[in-house]
PDB file as gemmi writes it, atoms N, CA and C in Angstrom:
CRYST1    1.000    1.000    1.000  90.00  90.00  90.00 P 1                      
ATOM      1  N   UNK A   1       0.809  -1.194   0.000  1.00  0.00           N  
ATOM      2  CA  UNK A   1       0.000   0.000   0.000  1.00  0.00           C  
ATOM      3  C   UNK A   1       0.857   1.266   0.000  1.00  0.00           C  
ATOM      4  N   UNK A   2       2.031   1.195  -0.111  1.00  0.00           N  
ATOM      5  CA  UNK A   2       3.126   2.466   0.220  1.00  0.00           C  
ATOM      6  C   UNK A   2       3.601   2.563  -1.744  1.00  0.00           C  
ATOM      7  N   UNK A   3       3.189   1.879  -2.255  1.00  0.00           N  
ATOM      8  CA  UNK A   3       4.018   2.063  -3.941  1.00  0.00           C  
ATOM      9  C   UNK A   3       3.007   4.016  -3.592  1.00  0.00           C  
ATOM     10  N   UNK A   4       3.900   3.773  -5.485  1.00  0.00           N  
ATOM     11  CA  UNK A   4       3.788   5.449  -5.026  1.00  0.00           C  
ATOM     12  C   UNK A   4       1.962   5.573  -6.434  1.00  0.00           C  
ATOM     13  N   UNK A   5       1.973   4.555  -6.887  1.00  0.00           N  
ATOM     14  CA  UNK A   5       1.058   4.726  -7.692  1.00  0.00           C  
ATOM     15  C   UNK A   5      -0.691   4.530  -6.872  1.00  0.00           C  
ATOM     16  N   UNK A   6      -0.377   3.713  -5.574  1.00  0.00           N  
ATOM     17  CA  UNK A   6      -1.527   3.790  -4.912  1.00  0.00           C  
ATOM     18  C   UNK A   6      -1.345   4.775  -3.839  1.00  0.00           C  
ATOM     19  N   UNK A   7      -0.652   5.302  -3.638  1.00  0.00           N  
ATOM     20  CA  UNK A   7      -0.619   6.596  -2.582  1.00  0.00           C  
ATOM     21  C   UNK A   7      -1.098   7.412  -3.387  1.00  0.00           C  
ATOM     22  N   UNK A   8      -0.887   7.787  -4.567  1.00  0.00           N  
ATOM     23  CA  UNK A   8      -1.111   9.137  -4.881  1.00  0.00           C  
ATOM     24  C   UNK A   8      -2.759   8.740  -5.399  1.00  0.00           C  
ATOM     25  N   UNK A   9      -2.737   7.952  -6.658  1.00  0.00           N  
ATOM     26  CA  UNK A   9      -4.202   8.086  -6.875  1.00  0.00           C  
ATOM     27  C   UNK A   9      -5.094   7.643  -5.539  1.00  0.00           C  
ATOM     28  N   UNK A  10      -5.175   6.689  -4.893  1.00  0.00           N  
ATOM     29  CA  UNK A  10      -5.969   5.891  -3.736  1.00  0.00           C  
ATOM     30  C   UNK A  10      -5.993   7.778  -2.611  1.00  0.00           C  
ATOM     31  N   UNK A  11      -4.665   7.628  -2.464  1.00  0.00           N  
ATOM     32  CA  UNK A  11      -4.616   9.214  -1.293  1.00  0.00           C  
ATOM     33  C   UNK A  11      -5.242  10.539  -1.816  1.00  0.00           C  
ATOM     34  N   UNK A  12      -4.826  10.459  -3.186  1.00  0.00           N  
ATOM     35  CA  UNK A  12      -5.567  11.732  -3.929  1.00  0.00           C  
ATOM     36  C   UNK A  12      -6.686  11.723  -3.748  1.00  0.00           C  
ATOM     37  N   UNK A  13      -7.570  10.956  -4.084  1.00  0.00           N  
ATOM     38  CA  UNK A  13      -9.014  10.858  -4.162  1.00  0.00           C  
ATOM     39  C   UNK A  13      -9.494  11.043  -2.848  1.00  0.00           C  
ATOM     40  N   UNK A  14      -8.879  10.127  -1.832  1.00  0.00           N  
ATOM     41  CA  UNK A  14      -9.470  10.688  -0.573  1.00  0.00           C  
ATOM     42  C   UNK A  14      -9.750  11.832   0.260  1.00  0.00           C  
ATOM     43  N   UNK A  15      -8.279  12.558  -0.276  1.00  0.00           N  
ATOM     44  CA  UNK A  15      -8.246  14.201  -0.146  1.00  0.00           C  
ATOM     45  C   UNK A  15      -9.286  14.865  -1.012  1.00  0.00           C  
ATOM     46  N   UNK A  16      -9.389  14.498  -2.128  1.00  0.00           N  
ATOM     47  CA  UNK A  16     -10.146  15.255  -2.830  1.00  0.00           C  
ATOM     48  C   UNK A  16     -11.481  15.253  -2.576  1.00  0.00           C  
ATOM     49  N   UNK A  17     -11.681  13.891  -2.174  1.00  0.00           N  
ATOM     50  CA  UNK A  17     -13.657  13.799  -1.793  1.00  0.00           C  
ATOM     51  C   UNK A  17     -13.712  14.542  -0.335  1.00  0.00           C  
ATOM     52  N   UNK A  18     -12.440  14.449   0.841  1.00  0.00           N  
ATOM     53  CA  UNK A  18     -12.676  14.844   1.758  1.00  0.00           C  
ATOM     54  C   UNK A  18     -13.107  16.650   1.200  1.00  0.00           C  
ATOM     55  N   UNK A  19     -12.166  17.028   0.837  1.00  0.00           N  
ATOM     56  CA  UNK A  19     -11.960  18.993   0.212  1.00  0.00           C  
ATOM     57  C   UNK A  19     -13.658  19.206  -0.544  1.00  0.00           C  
ATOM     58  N   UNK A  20     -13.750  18.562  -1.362  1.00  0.00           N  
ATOM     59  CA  UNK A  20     -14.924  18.715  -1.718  1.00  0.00           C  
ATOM     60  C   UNK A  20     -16.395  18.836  -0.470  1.00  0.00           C  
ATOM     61  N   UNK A  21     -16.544  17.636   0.384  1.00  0.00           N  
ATOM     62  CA  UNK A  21     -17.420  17.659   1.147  1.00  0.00           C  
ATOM     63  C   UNK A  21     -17.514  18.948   2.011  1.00  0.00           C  
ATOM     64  N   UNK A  22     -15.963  19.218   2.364  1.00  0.00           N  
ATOM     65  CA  UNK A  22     -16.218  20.381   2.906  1.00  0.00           C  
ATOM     66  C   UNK A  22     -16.280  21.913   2.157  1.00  0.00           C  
ATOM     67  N   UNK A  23     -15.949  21.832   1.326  1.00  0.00           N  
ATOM     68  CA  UNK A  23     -16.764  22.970   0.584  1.00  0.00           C  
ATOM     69  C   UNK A  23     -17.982  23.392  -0.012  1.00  0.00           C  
ATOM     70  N   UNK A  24     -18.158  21.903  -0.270  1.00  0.00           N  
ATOM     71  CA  UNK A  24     -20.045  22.093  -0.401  1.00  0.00           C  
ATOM     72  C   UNK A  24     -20.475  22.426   0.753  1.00  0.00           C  
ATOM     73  N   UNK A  25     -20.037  21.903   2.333  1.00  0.00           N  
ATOM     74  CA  UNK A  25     -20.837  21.988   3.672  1.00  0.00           C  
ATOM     75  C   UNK A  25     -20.765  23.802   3.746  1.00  0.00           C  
ATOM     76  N   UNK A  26     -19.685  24.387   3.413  1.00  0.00           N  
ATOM     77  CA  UNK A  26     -19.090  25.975   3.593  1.00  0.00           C  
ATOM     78  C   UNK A  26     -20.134  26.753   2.842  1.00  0.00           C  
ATOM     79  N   UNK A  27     -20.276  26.207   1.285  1.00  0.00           N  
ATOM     80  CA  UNK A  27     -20.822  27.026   0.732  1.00  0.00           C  
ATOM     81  C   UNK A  27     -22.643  27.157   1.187  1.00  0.00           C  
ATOM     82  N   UNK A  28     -22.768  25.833   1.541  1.00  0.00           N  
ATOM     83  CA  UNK A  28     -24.163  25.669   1.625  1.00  0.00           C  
ATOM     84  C   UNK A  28     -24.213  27.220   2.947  1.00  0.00           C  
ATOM     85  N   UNK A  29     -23.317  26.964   3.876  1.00  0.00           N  
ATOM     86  CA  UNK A  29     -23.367  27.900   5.155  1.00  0.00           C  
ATOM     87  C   UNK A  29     -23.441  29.196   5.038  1.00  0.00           C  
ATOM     88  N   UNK A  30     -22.864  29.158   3.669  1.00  0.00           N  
ATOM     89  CA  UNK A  30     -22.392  31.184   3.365  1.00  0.00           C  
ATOM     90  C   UNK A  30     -23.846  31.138   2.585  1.00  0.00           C  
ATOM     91  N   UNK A  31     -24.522  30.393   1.845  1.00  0.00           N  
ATOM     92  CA  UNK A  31     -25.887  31.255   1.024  1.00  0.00           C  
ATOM     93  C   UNK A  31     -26.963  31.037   2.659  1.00  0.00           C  
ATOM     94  N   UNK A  32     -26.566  30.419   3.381  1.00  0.00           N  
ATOM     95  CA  UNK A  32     -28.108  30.480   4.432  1.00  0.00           C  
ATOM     96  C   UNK A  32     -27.566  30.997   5.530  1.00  0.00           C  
ATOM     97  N   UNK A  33     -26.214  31.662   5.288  1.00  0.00           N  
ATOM     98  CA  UNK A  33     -26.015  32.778   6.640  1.00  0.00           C  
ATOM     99  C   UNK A  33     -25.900  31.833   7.973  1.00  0.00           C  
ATOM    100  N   UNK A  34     -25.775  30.586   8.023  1.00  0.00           N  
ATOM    101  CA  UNK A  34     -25.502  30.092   9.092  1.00  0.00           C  
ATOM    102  C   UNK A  34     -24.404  30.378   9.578  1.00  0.00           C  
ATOM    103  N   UNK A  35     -24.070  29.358  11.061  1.00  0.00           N  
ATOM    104  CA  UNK A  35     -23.202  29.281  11.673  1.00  0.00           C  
ATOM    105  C   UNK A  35     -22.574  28.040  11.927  1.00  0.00           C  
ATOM    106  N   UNK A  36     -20.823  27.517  11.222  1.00  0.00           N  
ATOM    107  CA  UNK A  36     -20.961  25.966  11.713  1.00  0.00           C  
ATOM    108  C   UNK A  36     -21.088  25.428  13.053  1.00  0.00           C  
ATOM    109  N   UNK A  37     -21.785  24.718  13.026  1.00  0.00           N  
ATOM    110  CA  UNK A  37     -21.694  23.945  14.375  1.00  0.00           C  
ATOM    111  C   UNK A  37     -20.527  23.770  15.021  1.00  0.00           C  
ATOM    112  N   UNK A  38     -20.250  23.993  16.677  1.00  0.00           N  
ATOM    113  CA  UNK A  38     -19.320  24.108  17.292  1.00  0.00           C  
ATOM    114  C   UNK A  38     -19.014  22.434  18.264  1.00  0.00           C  
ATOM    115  N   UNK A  39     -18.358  21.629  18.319  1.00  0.00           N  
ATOM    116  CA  UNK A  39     -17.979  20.612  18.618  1.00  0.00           C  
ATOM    117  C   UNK A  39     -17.500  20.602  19.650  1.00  0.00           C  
ATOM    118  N   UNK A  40     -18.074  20.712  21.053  1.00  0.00           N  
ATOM    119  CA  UNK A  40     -17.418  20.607  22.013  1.00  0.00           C  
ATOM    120  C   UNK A  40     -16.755  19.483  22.948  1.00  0.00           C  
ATOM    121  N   UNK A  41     -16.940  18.406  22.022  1.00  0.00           N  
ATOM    122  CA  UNK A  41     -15.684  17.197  21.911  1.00  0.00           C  
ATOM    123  C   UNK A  41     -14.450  17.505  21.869  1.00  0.00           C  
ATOM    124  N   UNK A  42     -14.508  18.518  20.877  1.00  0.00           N  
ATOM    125  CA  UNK A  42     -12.884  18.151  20.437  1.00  0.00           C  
ATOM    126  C   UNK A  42     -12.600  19.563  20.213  1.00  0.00           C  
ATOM    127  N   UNK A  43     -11.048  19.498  21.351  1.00  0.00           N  
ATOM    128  CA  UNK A  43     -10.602  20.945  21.530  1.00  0.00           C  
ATOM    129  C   UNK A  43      -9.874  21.690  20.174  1.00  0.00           C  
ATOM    130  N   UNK A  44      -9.698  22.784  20.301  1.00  0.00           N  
ATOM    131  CA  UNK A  44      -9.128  23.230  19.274  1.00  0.00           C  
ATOM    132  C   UNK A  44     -10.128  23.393  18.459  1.00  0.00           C  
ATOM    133  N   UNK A  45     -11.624  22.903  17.790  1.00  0.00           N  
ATOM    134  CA  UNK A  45     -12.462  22.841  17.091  1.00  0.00           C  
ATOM    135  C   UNK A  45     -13.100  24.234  16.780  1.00  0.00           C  
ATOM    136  N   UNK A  46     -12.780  24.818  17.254  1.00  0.00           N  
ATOM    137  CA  UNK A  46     -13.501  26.581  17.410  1.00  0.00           C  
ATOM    138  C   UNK A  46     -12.471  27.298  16.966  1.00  0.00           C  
ATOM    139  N   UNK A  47     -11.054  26.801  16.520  1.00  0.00           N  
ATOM    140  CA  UNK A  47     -10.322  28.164  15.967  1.00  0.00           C  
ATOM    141  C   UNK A  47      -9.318  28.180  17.513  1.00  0.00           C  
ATOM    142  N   UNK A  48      -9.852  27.905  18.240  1.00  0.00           N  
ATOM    143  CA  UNK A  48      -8.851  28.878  19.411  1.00  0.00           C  
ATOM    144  C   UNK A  48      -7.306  27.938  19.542  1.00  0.00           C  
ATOM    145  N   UNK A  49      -6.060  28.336  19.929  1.00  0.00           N  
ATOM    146  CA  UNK A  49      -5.145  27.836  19.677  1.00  0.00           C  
ATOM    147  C   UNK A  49      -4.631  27.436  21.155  1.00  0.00           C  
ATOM    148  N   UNK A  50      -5.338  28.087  22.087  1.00  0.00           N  
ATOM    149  CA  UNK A  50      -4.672  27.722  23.251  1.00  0.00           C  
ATOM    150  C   UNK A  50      -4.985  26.255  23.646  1.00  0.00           C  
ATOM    151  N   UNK A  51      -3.504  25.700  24.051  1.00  0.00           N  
ATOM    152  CA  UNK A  51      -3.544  24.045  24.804  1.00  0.00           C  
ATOM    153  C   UNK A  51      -4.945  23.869  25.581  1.00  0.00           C  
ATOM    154  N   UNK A  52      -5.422  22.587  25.182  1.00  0.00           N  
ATOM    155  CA  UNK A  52      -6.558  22.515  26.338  1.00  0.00           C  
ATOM    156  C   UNK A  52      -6.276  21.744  27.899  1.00  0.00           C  
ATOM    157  N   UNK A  53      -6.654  22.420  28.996  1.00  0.00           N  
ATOM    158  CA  UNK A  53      -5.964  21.951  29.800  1.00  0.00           C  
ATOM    159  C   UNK A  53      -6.459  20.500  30.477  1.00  0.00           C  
ATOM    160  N   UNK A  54      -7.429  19.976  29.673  1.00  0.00           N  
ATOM    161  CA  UNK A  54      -7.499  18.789  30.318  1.00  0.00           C  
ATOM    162  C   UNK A  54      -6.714  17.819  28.919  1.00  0.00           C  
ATOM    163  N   UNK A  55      -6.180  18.257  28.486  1.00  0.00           N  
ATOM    164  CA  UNK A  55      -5.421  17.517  27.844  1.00  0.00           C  
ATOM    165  C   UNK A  55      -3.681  17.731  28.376  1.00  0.00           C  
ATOM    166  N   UNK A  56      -3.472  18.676  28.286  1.00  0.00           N  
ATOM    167  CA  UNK A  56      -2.158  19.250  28.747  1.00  0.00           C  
ATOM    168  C   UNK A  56      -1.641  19.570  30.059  1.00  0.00           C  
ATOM    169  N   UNK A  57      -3.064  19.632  30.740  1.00  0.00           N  
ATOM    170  CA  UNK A  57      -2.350  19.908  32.239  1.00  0.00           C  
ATOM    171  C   UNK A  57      -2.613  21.537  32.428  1.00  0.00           C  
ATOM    172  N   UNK A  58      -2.122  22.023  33.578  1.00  0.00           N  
ATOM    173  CA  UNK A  58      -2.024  23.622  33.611  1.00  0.00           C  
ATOM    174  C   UNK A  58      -1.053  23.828  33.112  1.00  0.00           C  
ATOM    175  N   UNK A  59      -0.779  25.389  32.469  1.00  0.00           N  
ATOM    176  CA  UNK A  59       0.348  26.033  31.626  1.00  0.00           C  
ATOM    177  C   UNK A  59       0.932  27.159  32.638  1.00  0.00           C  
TER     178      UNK A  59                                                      
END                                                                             
């Protein structure tokens, strides 16, 4: 699975369907003025960059 002819097409495509899904999800958001949903699973998910401290501990 490491040749370079299934990395690129097999990996390409996956990137590409992933990039796609999310630009249809974006665009759909920008014509209905929404807001994406915020994931409060998973840190970092909102943009913010600071360590989360139940992952990291105190800073």
């Amino acid at each position: 699975m490491m040749a370079p002819d299934y990395a690129w097409w097999h990996g390409f495509y996956e990137c590409k369907a992933r990039f796609n899904s999310f630009m249809e999800e974006a665009d759909h958001l920008i014509e209905n003025g929404q807001k994406a949903y915020i994931y409060p699973n998973y840190p970092n998910a909102t943009g913010d960059t600071t360590k989360p401290p139940k992952i990291f501990g105190a800073q």
